[in-house]
C-alpha positions in Angstrom: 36.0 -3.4 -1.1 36.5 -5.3 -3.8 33.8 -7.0 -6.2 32.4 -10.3 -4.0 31.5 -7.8 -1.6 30.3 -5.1 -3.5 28.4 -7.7 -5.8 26.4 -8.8 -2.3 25.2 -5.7 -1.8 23.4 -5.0 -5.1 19.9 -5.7 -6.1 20.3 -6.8 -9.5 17.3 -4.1 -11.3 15.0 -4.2 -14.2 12.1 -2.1 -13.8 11.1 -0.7 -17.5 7.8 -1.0 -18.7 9.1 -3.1 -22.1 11.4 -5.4 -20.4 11.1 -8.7 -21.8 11.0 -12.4 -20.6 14.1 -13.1 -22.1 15.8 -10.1 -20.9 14.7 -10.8 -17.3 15.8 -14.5 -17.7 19.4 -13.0 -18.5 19.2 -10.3 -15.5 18.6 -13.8 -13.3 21.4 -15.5 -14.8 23.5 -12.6 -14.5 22.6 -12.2 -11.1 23.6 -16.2 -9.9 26.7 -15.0 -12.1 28.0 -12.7 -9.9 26.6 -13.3 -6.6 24.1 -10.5 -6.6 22.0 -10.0 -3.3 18.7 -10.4 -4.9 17.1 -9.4 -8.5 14.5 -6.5 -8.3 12.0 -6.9 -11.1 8.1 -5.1 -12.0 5.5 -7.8 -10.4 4.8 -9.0 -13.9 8.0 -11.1 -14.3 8.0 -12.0 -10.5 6.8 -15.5 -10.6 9.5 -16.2 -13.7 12.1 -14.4 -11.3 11.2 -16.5 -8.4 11.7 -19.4 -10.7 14.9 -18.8 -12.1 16.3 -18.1 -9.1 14.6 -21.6 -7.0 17.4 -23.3 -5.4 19.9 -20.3 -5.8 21.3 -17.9 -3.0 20.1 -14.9 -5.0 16.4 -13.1 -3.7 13.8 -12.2 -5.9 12.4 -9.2 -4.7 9.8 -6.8 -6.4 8.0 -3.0 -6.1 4.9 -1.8 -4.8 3.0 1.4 -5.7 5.4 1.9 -8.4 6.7 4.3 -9.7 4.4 6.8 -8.1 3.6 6.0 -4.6 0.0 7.4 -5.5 -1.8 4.4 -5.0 -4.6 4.2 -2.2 -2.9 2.2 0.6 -5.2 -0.9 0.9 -4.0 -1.2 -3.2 -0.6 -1.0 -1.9 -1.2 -3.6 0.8 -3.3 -6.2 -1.2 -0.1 -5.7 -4.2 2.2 -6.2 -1.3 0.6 -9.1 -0.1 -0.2 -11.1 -3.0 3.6 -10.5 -4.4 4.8 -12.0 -0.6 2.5 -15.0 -1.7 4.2 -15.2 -5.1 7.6 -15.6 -3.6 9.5 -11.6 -3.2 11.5 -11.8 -0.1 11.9 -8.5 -0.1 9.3 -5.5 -1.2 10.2 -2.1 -2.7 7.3 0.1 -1.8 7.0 4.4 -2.7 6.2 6.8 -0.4 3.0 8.7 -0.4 4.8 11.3 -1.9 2.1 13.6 -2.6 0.8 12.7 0.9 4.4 13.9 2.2 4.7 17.2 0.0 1.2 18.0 2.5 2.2 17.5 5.4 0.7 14.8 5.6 2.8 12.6 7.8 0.2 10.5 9.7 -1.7 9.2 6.5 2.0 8.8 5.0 2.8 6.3 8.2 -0.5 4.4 7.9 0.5 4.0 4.1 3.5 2.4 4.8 1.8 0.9 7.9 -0.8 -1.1 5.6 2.2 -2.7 3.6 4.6 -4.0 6.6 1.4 -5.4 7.9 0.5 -7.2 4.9 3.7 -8.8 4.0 4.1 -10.1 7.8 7.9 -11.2 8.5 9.3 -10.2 4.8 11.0 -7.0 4.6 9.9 -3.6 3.1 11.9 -1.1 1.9 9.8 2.7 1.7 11.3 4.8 -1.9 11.3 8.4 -0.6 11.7 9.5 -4.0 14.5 12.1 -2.9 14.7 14.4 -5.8 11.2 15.5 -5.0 11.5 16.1 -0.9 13.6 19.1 1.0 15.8 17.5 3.6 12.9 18.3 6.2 10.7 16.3 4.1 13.9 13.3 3.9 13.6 13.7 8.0 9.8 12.7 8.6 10.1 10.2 5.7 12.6 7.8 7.6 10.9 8.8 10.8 7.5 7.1 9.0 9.6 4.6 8.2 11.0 3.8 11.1 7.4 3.9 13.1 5.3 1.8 10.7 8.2 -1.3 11.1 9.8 -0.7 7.5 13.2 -2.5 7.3 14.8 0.0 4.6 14.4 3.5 3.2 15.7 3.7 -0.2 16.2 7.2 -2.4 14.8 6.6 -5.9 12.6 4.8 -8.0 14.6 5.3 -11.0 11.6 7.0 -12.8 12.5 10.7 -11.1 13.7 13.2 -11.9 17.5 12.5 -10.2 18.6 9.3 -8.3 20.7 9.2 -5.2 23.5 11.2 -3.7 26.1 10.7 -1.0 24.0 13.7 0.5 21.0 11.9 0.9 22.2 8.9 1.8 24.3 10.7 4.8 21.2 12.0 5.6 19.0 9.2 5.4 21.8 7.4 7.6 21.7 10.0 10.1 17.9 9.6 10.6 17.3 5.8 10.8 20.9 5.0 12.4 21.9 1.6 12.6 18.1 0.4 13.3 17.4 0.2 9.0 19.1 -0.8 5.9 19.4 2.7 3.9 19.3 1.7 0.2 20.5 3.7 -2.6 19.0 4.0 -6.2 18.9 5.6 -9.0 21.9 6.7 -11.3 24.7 4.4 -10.1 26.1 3.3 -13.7 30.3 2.7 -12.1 32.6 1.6 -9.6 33.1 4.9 -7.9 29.7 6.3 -7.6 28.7 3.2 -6.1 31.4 3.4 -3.6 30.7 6.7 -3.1 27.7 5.9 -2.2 28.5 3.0 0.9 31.2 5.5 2.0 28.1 7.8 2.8 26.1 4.6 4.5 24.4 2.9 2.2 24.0 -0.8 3.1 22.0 -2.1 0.0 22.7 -1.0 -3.8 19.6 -0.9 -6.7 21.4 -1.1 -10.3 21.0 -2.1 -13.6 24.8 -1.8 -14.4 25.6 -4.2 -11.9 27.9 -6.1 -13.9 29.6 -3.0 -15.1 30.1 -1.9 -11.5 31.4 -5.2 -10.4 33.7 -5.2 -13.2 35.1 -1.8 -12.4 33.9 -0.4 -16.0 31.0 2.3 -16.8 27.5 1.2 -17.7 24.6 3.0 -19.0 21.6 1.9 -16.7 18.3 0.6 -18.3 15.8 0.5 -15.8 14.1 3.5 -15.3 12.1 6.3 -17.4 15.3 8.5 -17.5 17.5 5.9 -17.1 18.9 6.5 -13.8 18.7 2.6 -13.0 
């Protein structure tokens, strides 16, 4: 692969609490740069996002529920839908986690249910939060997914306590199929783990080393608590 098409498959990611207008103006010129997919930033900096990026290729895009997924579901919807209205093509919603460690499963499905409602024809993407689910738990997560009309599951917020692995990923592939987008997250700071990571099926990247990856060089990731973006 080399790094046009690698760059087209990254969401370009700053999600820390003291990011900075200036440092997501540079995240949206480095994204135009390089031909990132989209940019992924907190719904603070959305509107500068979406306006940095006006008459570019390159999607701004933005999360829901985040980092927790604990969020009652019409807060999840209204956030959802008010972020569509302010421009994200794309939404990066978590999983009821909590919701899923119970069992669950019907209240996590109207969670995600509520949020592909509200943002009508623009895509959503469901965090599973991996580090924190068995691989039964990964199962019914992309099932949910896949019933409430999500477009994507993804692994990690970035805030966990780990990020994604081809296991996961090969997992989460062998749920949803071909039917969603499986997007990985979380820890991809080089070339080869992000390779890694399409070799095991994932069709969408979340980094904030993108240019290091792109260049073929290691980078250190900035975008989470533990800074597995």
């Amino acid at each position: 692969m080399d790094a046009a098409s690698l760059a087209a498959m990254i969401d370009h990611t700053l999600l820390k609490a003291e990011a900075t207008e200036a440092q997501v103006r540079k995240l949206c010129a480095e994204a135009i740069e390089h031909g990132f997919y989209s940019v992924c930033v907190n719904p603070r900096w959305l509107p500068l996002a979406v306006q940095c990026l006006a008459h570019t290729t390159v999607l701004p895009i933005t999360v829901v529920g985040f980092p927790l997924g604990a969020s009652l579901a019409g807060a999840k919807a209204r956030e959802a839908q008010e972020a569509v209205q302010a421009g994200a093509k794309e939404i990066d919603m978590v999983l009821d986690v909590g919701g899923a460690k119970s069992g669950l499963w019907a209240e996590v499905q109207r969670d995600i249910r509520e949020v592909v409602v509200a943002c009508g024809d623009t895509p959503v993407k469901v965090i599973l939060e991996t580090c924190y689910l068995t691989d039964d738990d990964i199962r019914e997560a992309c099932r949910a997914a896949v019933a409430a009309g999500a477009r994507f599951v993804k692994t990690s917020t970035g805030f966990g306590s780990a990020g994604a692995t081809p296991a996961h990923i090969q997992l989460m592939r062998s749920c949803v199929g071909n039917d969603l987008g499986v997007k990985a997250s979380g820890g991809i700071r080089d070339t080869a783990t992000a390779l890694a990571l399409v070799a095991a099926g994932a069709s969408r990247l979340g980094c904030s080393a993108s240019v290091a990856i792109v260049q073929g060089t290691a980078g250190s990731g900035s975008g989470g608590a533990h800074g597995l973006y």
